[in-house]
TIZAKE-268835 format. One record per residue (C-alpha): residue number from 1; z, y, x. Coordinates in steps of 0.02 Angstrom, whole numbers, plus 32768, in hexadecimal, padded with zeros to 4 digits. Example, Ala and Ser with C-alpha at 12.3 -4.5 7.8 and 13.67 -1.06 7.14 Angstrom:
BEGIN
{1,{8186,7F1F,8267}};
{2,{8165,7FCB,82AC}};
***
This chain:
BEGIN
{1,{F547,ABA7,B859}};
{2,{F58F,ABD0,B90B}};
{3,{F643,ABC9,B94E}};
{4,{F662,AC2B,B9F7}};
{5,{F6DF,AC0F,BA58}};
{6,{F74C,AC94,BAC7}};
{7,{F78C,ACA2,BB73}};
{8,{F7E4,AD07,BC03}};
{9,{F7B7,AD1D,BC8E}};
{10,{F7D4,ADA0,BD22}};
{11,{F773,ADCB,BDAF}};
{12,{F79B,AE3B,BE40}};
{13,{F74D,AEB9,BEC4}};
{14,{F777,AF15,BF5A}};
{15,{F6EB,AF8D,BF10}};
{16,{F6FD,AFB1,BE49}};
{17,{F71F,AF72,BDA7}};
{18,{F670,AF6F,BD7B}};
{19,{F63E,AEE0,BE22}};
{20,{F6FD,AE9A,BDEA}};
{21,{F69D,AE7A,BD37}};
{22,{F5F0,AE52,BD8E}};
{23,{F63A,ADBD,BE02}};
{24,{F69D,AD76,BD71}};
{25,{F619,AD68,BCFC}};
{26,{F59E,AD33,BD78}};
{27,{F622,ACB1,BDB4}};
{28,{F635,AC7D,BCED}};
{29,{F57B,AC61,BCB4}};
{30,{F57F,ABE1,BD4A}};
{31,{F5D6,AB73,BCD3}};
{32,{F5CE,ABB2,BC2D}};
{33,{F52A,ABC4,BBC5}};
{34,{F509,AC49,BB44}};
{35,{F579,ACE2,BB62}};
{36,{F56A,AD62,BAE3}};
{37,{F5FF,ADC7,BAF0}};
{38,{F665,AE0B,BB92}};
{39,{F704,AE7C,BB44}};
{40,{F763,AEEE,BBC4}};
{41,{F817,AEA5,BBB1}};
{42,{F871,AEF6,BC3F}};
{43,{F843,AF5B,BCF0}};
{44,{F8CC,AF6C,BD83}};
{45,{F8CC,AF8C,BE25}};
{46,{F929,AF3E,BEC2}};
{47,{F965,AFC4,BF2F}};
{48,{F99A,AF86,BFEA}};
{49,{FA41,AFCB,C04F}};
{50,{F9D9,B066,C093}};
{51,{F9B0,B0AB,BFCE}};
{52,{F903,B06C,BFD4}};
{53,{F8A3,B000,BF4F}};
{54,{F878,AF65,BF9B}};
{55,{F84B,AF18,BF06}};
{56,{F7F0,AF39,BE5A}};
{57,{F813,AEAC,BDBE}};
{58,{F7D3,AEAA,BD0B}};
{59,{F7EF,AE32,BC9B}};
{60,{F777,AE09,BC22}};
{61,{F78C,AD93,BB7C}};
{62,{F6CB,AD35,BB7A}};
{63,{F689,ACF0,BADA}};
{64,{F5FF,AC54,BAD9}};
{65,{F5C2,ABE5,BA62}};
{66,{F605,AB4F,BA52}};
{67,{F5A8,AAC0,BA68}};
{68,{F5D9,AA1D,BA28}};
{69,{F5C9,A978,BAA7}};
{70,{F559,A905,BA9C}};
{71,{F5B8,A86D,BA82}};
{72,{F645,A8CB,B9EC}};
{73,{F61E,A890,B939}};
{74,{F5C5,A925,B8DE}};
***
């Protein structure tokens, strides 16, 4: 049996959505292990005073298998 367990998280770009989702992912896996699934949860955009973007953000809900420490009674 596994359990997974979910999270959000967002990343952002000055670029697109899809280096938004590429840094926050390859920020995440720096801490957790076994990623399976990343799920588009939301995409906006920051626009500065002059009508530009200056920003791309996705958020993305990440699921990973839960591990259970070392030291917890099975």
């Amino acid at each position: 049996m596994s359990v997974y367990r979910v999270t959000e998280i967002i990343g952002t770009s000055e670029t697109s959505w899809e280096d938004a989702a590429k840094e926050a992912l390859a920020t995440a896996s720096r801490t957790l292990r076994d990623l399976r699934i990343a799920e588009v949860v939301e995409q906006d955009l920051a626009i500065g005073a002059d009508g530009q973007i200056t920003a791309f953000r996705i958020k993305l809900r990440l699921s990973f298998k839960y591990e259970i420490p070392w030291a917890a009674p099975a």
